[in-house]
C-alpha positions in Angstrom: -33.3 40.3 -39.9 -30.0 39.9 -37.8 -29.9 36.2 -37.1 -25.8 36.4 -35.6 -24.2 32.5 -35.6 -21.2 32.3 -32.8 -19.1 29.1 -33.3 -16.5 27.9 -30.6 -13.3 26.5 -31.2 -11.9 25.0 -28.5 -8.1 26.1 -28.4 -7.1 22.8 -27.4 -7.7 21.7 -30.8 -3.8 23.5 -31.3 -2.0 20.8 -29.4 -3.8 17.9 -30.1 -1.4 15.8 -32.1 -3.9 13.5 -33.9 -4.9 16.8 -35.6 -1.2 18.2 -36.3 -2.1 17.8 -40.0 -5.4 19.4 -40.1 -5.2 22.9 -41.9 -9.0 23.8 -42.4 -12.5 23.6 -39.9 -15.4 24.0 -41.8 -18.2 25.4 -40.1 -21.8 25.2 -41.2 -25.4 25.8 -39.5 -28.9 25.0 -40.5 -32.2 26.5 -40.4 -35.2 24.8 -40.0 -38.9 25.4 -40.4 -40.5 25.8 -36.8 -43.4 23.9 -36.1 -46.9 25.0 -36.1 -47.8 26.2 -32.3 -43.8 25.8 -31.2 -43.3 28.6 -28.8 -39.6 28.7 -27.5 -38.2 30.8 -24.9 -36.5 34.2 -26.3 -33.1 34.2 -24.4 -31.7 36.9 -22.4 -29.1 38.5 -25.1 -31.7 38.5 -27.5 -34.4 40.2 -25.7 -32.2 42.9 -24.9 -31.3 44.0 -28.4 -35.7 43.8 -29.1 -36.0 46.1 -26.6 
């Protein structure tokens, strides 16, 4: 299963001076159990790569 996780860092983050001392992001992402009946939409970019 391809499951691909995009995260976005803002490039502003660069110049803000409150964060001039800040040398790692850590980046995470959780998967949860969907519940019983729970139909969400498929989005466009996904369907594309079922096809």
């Amino acid at each position: 299963v391809d499951m691909p996780v995009f995260f976005y860092i803002d490039p502003e983050f660069a110049e803000d001076p409150k964060l001039e001392n800040c040398t790692d992001i850590t980046l995470s992402y959780t998967f949860f159990e969907a519940k019983p009946g729970l139909n969400l939409p498929i989005p466009s970019y996904v369907k594309q790569h079922l096809a």
